[in-house]
N, C-alpha and C positions, 0 to 999 in steps of 0.2 A: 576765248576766241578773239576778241577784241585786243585783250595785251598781248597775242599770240602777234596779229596783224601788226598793231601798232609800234612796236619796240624797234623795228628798223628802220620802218616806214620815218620815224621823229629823230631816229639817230640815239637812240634810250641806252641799246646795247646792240653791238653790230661790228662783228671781224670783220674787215672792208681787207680781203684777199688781193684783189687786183692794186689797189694804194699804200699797202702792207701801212692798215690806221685799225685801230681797235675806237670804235662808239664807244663810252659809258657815259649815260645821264647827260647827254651834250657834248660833252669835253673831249675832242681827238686828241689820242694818244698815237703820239707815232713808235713804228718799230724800238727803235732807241733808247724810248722812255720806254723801256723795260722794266725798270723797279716800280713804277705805277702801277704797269700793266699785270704784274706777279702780284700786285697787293691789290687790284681789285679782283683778280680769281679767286684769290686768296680766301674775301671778304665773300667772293659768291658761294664759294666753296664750304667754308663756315655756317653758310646761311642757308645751305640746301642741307648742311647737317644738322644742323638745330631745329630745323621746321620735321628733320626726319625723326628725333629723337623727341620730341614735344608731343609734335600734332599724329605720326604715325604718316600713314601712307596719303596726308591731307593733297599732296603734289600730283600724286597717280589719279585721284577721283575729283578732282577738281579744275586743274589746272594743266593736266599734260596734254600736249595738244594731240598725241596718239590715241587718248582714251578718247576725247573731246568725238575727234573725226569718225573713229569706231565705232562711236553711240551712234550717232549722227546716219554715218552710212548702213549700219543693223535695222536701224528707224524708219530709214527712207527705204529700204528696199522692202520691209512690213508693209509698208503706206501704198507703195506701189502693186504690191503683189494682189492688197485687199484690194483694193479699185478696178483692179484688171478682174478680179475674179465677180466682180458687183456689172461688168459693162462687157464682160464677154461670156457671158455665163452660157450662153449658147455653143462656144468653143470645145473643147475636148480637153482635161484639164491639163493635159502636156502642153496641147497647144497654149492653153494661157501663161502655162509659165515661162514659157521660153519668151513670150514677146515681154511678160512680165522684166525676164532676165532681159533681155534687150533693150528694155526704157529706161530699166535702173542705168545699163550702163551709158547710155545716152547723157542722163545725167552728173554720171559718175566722173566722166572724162573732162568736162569742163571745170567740175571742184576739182577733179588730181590735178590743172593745170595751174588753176589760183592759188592753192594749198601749196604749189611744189614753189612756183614764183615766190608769196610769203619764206617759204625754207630758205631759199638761194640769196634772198635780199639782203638775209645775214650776213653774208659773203662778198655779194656782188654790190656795186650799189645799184638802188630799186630804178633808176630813171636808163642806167645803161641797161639792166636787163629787160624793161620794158619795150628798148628800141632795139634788143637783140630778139624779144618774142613778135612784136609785129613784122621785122621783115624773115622770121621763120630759119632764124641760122642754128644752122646745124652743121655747120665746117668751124667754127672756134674751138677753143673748149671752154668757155661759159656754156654757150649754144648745146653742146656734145653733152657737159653735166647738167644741164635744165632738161634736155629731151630724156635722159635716163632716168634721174629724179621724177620726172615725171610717171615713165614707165612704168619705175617701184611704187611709187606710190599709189599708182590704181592700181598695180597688183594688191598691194597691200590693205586697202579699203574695200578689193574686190573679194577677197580669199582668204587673207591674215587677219585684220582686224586682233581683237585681244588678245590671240593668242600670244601677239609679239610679247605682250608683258608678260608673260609665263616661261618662255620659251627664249627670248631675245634680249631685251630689256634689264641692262644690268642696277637700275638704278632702283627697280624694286626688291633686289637684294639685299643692297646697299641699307635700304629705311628699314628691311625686316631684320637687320642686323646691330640696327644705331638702338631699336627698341626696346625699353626696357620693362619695369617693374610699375613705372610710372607716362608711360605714352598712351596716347590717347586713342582708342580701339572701338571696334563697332562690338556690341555686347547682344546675345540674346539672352535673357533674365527671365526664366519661368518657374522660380520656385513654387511659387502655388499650384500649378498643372492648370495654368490659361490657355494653353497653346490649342487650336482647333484641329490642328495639320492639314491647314488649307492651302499650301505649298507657295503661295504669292509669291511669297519671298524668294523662292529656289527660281520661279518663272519670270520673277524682276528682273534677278544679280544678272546681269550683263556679263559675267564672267563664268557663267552655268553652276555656280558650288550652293551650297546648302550652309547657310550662316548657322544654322544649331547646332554643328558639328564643331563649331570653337572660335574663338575669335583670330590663331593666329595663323589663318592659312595663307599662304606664299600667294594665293589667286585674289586674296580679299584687297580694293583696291580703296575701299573707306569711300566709297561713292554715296553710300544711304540710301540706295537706292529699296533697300530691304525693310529700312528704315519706314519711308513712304509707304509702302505695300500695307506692311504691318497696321502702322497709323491707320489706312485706309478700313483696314477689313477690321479688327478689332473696335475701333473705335465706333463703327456703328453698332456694334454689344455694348457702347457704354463704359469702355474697359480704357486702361491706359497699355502705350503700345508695349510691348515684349523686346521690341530689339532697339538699343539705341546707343546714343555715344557715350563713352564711361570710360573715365583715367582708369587704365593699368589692370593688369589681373584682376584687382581687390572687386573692381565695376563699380566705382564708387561716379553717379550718375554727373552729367557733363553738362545735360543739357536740359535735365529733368527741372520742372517747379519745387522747390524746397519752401519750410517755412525760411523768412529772414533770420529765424533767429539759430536755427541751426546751418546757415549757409557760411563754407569754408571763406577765408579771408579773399581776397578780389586778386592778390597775385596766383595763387593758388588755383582760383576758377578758370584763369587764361592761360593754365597747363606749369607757371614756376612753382614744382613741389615739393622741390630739394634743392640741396646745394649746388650739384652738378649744372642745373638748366641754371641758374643765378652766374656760375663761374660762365655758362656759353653766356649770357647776355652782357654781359660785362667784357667778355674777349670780341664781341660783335659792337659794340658800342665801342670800344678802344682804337680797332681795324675803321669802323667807319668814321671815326675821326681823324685818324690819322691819315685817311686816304680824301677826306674833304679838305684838309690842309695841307696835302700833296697836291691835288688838284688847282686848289685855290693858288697855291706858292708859284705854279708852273708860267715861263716866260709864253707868252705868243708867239715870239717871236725870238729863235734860239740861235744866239752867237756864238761862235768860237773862233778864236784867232789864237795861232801856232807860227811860232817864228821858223824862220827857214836858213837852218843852220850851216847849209852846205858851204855858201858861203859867210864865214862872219860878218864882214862890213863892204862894204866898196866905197871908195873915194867918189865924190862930184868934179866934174869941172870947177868949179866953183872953190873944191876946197871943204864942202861940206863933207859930214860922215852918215853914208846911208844902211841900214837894214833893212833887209827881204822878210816880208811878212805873209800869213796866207790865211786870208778869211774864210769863214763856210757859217752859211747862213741860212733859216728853213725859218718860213711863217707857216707858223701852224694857227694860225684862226682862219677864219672864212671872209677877213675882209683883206682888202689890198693895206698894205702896210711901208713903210720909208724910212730908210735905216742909217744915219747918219754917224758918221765917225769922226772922233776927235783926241788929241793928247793932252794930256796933263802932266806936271808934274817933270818935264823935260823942258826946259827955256829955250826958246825959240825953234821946238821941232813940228817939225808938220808932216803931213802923209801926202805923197804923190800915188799918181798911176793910178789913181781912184777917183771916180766921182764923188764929189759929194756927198748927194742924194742918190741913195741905193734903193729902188721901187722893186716890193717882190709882192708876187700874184698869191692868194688865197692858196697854200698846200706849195709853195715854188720851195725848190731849194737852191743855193746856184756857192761858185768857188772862186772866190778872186784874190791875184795874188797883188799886193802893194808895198810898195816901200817907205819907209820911215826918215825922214830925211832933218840934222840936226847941224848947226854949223859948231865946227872944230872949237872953237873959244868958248863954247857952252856946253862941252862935255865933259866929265873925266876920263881921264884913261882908262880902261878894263870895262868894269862891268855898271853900267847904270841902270837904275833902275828907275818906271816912269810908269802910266796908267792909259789906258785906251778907252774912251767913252763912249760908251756903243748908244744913240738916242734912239729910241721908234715911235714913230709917228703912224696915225692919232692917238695910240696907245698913250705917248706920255713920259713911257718906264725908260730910265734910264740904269746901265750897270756899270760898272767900273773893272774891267780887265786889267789887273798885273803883269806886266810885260818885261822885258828886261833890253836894253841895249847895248851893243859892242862898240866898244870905239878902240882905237888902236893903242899899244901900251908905248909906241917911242910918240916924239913928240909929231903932230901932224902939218906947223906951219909951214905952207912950201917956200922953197927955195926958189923957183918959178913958177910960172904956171902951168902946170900939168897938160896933159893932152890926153882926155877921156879919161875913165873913170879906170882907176888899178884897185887889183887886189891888196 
């Protein structure tokens, strides 16, 4: 629940739709940085398959916030029902339940509202959709998708609940198909004939199934919740429990007490027990270095200069020989930044029609066009080539653009002095 809220909330991981920025772990990634943004799916994607092929359904009973919510609202509306029936006992019992059903949803309406918010923040960022939920807009389409999100969602808490995973829910297909010989499964283990058929466990599972019927049923969500039950009621017989977690068909025990000296090696207990999981942690370990030194490599603040060919050169008053250039420029960090440009590598050329000091705001991008301006005795004829120095400030980083200049191929000393600039 907490890394459910938190992950947008900090910027962790978050499609920011309206800024077209993808969050991961801090680092905005804008649209364009495309090859980042394909190699951290990539790396998520890998990693929701390895956790499905190791751990089993650990994602669905643990961590989804669909299960999370579904318990949650099952639980509250128990809580509510028992109290009503404790404090109106005097009522008729239709009547209790209906007001029963009435409190719940009382309650209900304000979680679908924080619950759907957390969803959207994914998307939107959290501070615009906070000032879209207090003044109540419902004419945008933020406003339009937050009030339907909403809707589904207390449908869904109201009516759906687990079913979604059964019925909806492609991702618990997905894990009961990564599964294999060696993933890790909730077990019921009675060969001695301990079992009492006290049904606990059928009246725990949150998903209504009956765990003695096998461990690979499409509804089983590895919650343990059967686990607990089990624990509970046996264990006051003095017994150890019946149903627990166990790598693989074989149910060789996960979580059970072993003597030290027959307990498998430490990779092996944390589910690597073959080649195959060894080859995923090694292609997840490759991805995530390669994508921490994608990140790390990434400019703040990202240049590009294109020369502007339409015309090759144009003469100065003056006699010099000038080039059309066209900057574009996007500060991607979150502080204000100052972009200063320079030549190298050409004797005595300088840049007009440009400021200086180029100031861009946190997320700005902006396009300016400039010219490159060289006098005639310090160029060759045809094609020179020279370097543009892009500095940014406070950052530091400097980069060195290859650029190329035109100068003309007859000779360009005038004859007189010109009158504006010719082709």
């Amino acid at each position: 629940m907490v890394i459910f809220v938190l992950l947008p909330a900090f910027d962790v991981m978050r499609f920011d739709i309206v800024r077209q920025r993808f969050y991961f772990f801090g680092a905005e990634l804008w649209i364009s940085e495309f090859s980042i943004i394909f190699l951290s799916l990539m790396f998520l994607w890998i990693l929701v398959a390895a956790m499905a092929m190791i751990y089993g359904r650990f994602y669905c009973g643990y961590l989804c916030p669909q299960m999370i919510f579904s318990e949650t609202a099952a639980t509250l509306e128990k809580s509510i029902a028992r109290r009503m029936a404790r404090r109106l006992a005097d009522l008729s019992p239709v009547l209790r339940r209906s007001i029963a059903k009435a409190a719940f949803y009382l309650v209900l309406l304000p979680a679908s509202i924080f619950v759907t918010f957390v969803f959207v923040s994914y998307f939107v960022p959290p501070l615009d959709l906070f000032h879209r939920l207090m003044s109540l807009d419902i004419r945008t389409a933020g406003g339009i998708v937050g009030a339907s999100v909403t809707l589904i969602t207390f449908l869904d808490f109201a009516l759906v609940r687990t079913r979604f995973c059964t019925a909806i829910c492609p991702y618990g297909y997905l894990q009961t198909m990564l599964a294999d010989k060696h993933t890790l499964l909730v077990h019921f283990q009675d060969s001695e004939g301990n079992c009492i058929h006290c049904d606990k466990c059928v009246r725990a599972c949150p998903m209504g199934i009956d765990i003695r019927s096998g461990p690979h049923q499409l509804e089983c969500t590895h919650c343990a919740e059967c686990v607990d039950a089990c624990s509970d009621i046996v264990g006051k017989l003095g017994r150890k429990t019946l149903i627990r977690y166990a790598w693989g068909d074989a149910g060789e025990a996960a979580l059970t007490a072993v003597p030290a000296a027959s307990k498998p090696a430490w990779y092996r207990r944390i589910g690597f027990r073959d080649g195959k999981r060894i080859a995923i942690l090694v292609l997840l370990t490759v991805y995530a270095i390669g994508l921490s030194i994608a990140i790390s490599l990434r400019q703040p603040v990202l240049v590009r200069i294109m020369p502007n060919r339409i015309t090759l050169y144009t003469m100065g008053t003056d006699g010099s020989i000038h080039n059309r250039f066209r900057l574009l420029a996007s500060n991607r960090s979150h502080a204000k930044a100052t972009l200063d440009l320079s030549i190298s590598g050409l004797p005595a050329a300088r840049i007009v029609d440009l400021n200086r000091d180029i100031v861009l705001e946190p997320g700005e991008s902006l396009q300016r066009e400039f010219e490159v301006a060289a006098p005639a005795s310090a160029v060759a004829p045809g094609v020179n080539h020279m370097q543009i120095r892009a500095t940014v400030v406070p950052a530091q980083k400097s980069g060195l653009l290859d650029e190329t200049f035109i100068a003309p191929m007859e000779s360009t000393a005038p004859q007189k002095a010109p009158e504006g600039r010719q082709r």
